[in-house]
C-alpha positions, 0 to 999 in steps of 0.5 A: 611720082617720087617718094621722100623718106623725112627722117628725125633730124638731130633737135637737140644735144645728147638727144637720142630719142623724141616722143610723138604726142601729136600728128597733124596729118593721115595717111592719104591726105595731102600736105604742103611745104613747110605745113606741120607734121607731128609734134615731138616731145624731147626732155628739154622741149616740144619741137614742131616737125615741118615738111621739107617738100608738098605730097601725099603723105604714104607712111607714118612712124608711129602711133601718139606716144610712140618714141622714135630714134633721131635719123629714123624716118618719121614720114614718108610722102609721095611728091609731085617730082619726076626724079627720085628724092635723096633719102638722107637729109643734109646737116645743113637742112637739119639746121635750117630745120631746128632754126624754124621750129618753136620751142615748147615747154619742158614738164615738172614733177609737181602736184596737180590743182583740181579743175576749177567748177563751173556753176550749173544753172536750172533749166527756167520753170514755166509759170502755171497758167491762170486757168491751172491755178487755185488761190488759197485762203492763206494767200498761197498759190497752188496748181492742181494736177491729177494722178493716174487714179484722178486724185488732185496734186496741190503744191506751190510753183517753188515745190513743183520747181524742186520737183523738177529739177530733182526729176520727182514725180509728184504723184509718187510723193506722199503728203500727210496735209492738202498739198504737197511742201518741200518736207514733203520732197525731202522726206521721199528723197530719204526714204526712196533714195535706196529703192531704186529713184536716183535724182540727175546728176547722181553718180551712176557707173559709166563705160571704163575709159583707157586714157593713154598717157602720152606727152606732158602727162607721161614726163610728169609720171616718170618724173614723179616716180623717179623722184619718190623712187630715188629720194627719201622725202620728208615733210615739215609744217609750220603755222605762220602769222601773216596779219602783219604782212597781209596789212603791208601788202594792201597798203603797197597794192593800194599806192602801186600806181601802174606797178603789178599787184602784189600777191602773197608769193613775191613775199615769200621769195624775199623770204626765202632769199634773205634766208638762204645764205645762213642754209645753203643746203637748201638751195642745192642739187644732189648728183645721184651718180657722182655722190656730189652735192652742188650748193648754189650761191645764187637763187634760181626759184623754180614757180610751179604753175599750172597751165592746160597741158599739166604742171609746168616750172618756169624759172625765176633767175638771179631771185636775190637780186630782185625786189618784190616789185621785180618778182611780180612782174617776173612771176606774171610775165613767167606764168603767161609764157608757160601758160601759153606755150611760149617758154622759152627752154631756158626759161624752164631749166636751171633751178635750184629751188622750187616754190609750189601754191595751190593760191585759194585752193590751198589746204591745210597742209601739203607734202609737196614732192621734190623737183628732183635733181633739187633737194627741197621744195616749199609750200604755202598754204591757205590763209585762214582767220581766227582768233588767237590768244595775245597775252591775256587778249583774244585777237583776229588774226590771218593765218597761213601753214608753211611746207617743205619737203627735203631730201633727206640725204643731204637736210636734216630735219633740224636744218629744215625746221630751222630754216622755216622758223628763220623765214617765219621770223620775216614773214611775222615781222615783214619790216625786216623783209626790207631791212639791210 
């Protein structure tokens, strides 16, 4: 038996440092070649680690969330070979390694969505039997039970149902008539609520949970602070009137033929495009250190997206250049890749403006927080209906708040409100969204 010390290898330029945020194996246990050992977390990418040799793995580095040096060991297994195995792996195996993993995804600093809510079904009541059953002269039927003092409980089968989702004993129930109806159950549910009767599903106090925050979750932490921590935000709101718009993307979705259906947000990245060159300190970065602001000629929009393991900002490169057909497929084919792990570092770096959407969650307004080093970040909201005043007549109309937040050390709020008003003038009259 002989021991093989499987140090970090070197995954990625300037790289120091990689996080643990999974094991797939113990102590003890047996593990093949090329079989996955831990996956680490870099701020680029999640990497797989894969064995170089079959053994019995002996020590492990760390615990999840761990950080571990690149050329510190990470695994120690125990092989099947006589001869003892080199302690230090040779660059060339390092390649061999990287060229092997997969790439993961790189975290964001942006707003969680809640979870969606799953519809919870009440348990079947069974029917009473034709023997419990008393029919009444109004047609109404009742079953009798008894209380422990022999006094009978009259109530209809949808009370007694009630009753038994709510976990009510009808004997505890007070009716001032023959039987007992559904005033009868609200009336004990308000009086009693405070004496001690708590129905399912009410909140009771549980066991304190700790929740180690590792991996995404951590990234997403530490971007977030250093955002809020380093640049002064503030937040600008605008009401937008999307009829016009709203109309013309139904009228494109129902002619798309095998193109993708169009969603409010390709819209609103032309928008954004066409407006950009009259802003370009919207569309820029800010270099804390060197005190350099970078005004990009090209729009790389950033789309948050929300995926299993948190917010994820897969980038939509050369976005001027692109129409509303283009952007779809784009938006689709980026989302699917974050949500499903398969994007591609690149395809997750490099933006210079960020787009973030709740879709049907949307509020009435957001302060999204800046995708630092970018120094602006852009929120539509709900569309809503109402009716709203047009000269002396009252119209239905489909209405939308827009947000952005900017850095104010390089936008003023007079720069921000008139950027939102040129891209409100787009979205109102969404024909010059086309226009040369």
């Amino acid at each position: 038996m002989a021991r093989y010390s499987f140090r970090l290898p070197d995954i990625g330029e300037g790289i120091a440092e990689a996080e643990i945020v999974a094991w797939h194996v113990k102590i003890g246990e047996r593990v093949e070649e090329d079989a996955q050992l831990a996956d680490m977390m870099t701020d680029k990418a999640t990497v797989e680690m894969e064995s170089p040799v079959s053994g019995v793995v002996v020590e492990l580095a760390g615990d999840v969330g761990d950080m571990v040096s690149i050329g510190s060991t990470l695994a120690v297994i125990e092989t099947d070979g006589e001869a003892a195995v080199e302690d230090m792996i040779a660059e060339e195996e390092f390649e061999e390694d990287i060229a092997a993993e997969t790439p993961g995804v790189e975290e964001a600093a942006v707003a969680e969505a809640p979870p969606s809510l799953q519809a919870v079904r009440p348990e079947p009541v069974e029917a009473p039997s034709l023997s419990s059953t008393v029919e009444k002269k109004d047609g109404a039927s009742t079953s009798p039970a008894r209380t422990e003092q022999g006094r009978a409980i009259l109530a209809s089968p949808a009370v007694r149902a009630r009753a038994k989702d709510l976990g009510i004993d009808l004997g505890q129930v007070h009716s001032d008539g023959d039987r007992i109806r559904h005033a009868d159950l609200d009336a004990f549910l308000r009086y009693s609520g405070g004496q001690g009767y708590h129905a399912p599903g009410a909140s009771r106090a549980r066991a304190d949970e700790p929740v180690k925050v590792i991996g995404m979750r951590r990234k997403i932490a530490e971007n977030m602070a250093a955002s809020k921590r380093a640049i002064p935000h503030f937040t600008y709101v605008e009401e937008m009137d999307v009829t016009a718009l709203e109309a013309m993307r139904a009228d494109l979705n129902a002619n798309r033929g095998g193109r993708p259906k169009l969603t409010m947000l390709p819209f609103l990245i032309v928008a954004i495009c066409r407006t950009i060159p009259q802003f370009p300190m919207i569309n820029a970065r800010y270099d804390d250190e060197g005190g350099v602001v970078t005004r990009y000629g090209a729009v790389h929009l950033g789309m948050a997206t929300q995926t299993d393991a948190g917010l994820m900002v897969p980038v939509i490169r050369d976005a001027q250049d692109k129409n509303v057909w283009q952007l779809a497929s784009e938006i689709a084919r980026l989302a699917e890749a974050a949500r499903t792990g398969k994007a591609k570092v690149e395809e997750l770096t490099g933006g210079t403006l960020t787009v973030t959407s709740l879709g049907p969650l949307g509020g009435i307004a957001t302060t999204p927080v800046i995708n630092r080093p970018e120094v602006a970040i852009i929120g539509p909201n709900k569309i809503v209906e109402r009716p709203v005043f047009d000269g002396d007549d009252i119209r239905r109309a489909k209405l939308m708040n827009l947000s952005i937040s900017c850095d104010h050390r390089v936008v003023d709020g007079w720069d921000a409100a008139s950027y939102v008003q040129a891209l409100k003038k787009l979205i109102e009259t969404p024909v010059l969204l086309f226009a040369d």
